[in-house]
C-alpha positions in Angstrom: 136.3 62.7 80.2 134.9 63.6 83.8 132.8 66.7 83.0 131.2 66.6 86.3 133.9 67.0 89.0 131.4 68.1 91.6 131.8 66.0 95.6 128.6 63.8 94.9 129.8 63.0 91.8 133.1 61.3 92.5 130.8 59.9 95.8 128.7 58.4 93.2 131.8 57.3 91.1 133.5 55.8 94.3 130.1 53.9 95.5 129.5 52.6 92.7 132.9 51.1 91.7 133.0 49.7 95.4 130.0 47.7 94.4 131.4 46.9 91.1 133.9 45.5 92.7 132.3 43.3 95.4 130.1 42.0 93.2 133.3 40.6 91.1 134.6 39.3 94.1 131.4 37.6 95.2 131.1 36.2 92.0 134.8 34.9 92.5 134.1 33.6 95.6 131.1 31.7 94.2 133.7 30.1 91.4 135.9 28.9 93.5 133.3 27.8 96.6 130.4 26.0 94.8 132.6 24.9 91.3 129.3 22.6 90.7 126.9 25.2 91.1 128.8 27.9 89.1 129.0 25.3 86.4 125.4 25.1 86.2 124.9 28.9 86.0 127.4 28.9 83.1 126.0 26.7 81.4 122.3 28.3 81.7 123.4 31.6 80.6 125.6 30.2 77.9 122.5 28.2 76.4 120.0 31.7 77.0 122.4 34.0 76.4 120.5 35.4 73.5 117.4 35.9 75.4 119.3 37.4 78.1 120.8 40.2 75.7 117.2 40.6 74.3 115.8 41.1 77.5 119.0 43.6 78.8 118.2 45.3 75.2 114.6 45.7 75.9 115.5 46.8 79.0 117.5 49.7 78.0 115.4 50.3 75.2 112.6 51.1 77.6 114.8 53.5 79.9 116.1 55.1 76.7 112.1 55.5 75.8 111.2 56.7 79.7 114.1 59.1 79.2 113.0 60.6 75.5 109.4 61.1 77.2 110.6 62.9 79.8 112.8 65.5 77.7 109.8 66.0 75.2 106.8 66.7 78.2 109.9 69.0 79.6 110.6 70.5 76.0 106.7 70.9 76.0 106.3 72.2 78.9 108.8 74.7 77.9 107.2 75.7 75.3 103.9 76.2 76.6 105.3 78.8 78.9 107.1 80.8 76.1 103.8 80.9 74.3 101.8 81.5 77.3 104.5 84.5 78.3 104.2 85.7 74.3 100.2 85.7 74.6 100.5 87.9 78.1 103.0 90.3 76.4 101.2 90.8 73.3 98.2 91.4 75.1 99.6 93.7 77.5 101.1 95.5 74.5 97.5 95.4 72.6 95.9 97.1 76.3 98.8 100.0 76.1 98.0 100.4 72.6 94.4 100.8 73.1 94.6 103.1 76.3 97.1 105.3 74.3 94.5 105.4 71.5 91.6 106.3 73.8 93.6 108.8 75.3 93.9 110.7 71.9 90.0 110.6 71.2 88.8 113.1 73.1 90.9 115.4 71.2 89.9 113.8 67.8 86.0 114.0 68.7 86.6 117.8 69.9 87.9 118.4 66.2 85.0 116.7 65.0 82.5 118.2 66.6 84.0 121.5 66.1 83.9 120.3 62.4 80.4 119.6 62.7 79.6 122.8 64.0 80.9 124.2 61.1 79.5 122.0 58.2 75.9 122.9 60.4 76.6 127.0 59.6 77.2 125.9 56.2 74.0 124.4 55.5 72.4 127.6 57.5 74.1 129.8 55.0 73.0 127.8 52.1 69.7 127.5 53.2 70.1 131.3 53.5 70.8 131.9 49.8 75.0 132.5 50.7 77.6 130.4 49.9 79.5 129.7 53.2 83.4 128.4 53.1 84.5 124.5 53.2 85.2 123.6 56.3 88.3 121.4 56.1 87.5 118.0 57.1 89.2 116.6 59.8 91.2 114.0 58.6 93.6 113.4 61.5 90.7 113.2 64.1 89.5 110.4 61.7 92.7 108.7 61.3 93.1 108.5 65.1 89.5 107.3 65.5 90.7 104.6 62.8 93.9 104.1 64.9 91.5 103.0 67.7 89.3 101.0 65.5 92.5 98.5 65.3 92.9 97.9 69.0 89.4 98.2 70.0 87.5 95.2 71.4 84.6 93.8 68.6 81.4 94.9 70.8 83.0 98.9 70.9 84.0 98.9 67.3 80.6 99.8 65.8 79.5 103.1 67.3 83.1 104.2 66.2 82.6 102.8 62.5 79.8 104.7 62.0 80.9 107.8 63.3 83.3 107.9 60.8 81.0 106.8 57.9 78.5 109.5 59.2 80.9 112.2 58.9 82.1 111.3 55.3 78.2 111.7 54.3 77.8 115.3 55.8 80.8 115.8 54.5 80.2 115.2 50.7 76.4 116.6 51.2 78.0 119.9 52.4 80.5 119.6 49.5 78.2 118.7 46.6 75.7 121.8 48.2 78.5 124.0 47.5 79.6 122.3 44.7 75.5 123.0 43.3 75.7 127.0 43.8 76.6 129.0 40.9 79.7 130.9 41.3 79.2 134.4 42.7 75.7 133.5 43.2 73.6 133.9 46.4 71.1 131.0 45.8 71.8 127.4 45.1 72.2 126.7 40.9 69.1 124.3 40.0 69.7 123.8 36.9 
């Protein structure tokens, strides 16, 4: 029954059935000291005793109302932290993401450039007359440049973007060059 054991709470309990019962024995007192007057104080709650229990209802009606209030702005407030502490974690995550991301590029751009370098001796051998070897395109330097297109802020995206779609173009212009030689020939086929 008594959840609450704690000191201030049988205090509380003990204070407050002290008053209860003064304020029985004052009203006893009353009764038996001014009879006349008591029977006009029955007789006015007896004939507003409706409006009384309306009023004690609106009454507790309000502090139930104060009370619900209070629980929802604390539920709210609640709330507000977890998705404030959600946002600052999945934030944090995207900036580890992204520095981890940056930190393989240099390494991806290396492999392109030395892919680059190589696609450039192609075109010198076909401008040459001799058909040079494919250089294998560098597909994991582009998927971790497409890695750090995802956690990339919007103003650093582009340069990135079309790095990528400039290399697909040399790429399949070095390809389709090849491609155009006829095998076991020196000079590009125009036919």
């Amino acid at each position: 029954m008594f959840q609450d054991t704690t000191p201030r709470f049988w205090y509380l309990l003990n204070f407050g059935t002290g008053y209860v019962v003064s304020f029985f024995a004052f009203c006893f007192y009353m009764a038996t000291r001014m009879t006349i007057h008591f029977s006009k104080i029955v007789h006015f709650i007896w004939n507003w005793q409706t409006l009384i229990a309306g009023l004690i209802a609106l009454l507790g009606a309000w502090l139930t109302v104060k009370a619900v209030k209070k629980q929802i702005l604390e539920n709210r407030n609640a709330i507000d932290i977890q998705i404030l502490e959600t946002r600052n974690l999945d934030e944090d995550m995207r900036e580890r993401k992204e520095y981890a991301d940056r930190a393989a590029m240099p390494s991806a751009l290396v492999d392109i450039l030395e892919y680059l370098r190589k696609n450039l001796l192609g075109h010198k051998m076909i401008h040459i007359g001799t058909a040079p070897p494919m250089p294998a395109y560098p597909s994991a330097a582009v998927e971790t440049i497409r890695t750090c297109l995802e956690t990339t802020p919007r103003n650093r995206r582009e340069p990135l973007r079309h790095l990528i779609v400039k290399l697909q173009v040399i790429h399949s212009r070095l390809e389709s060059s090849i491609a155009g030689m006829a095998p076991g020939a020196t000079t590009p086929n125009t036919e």
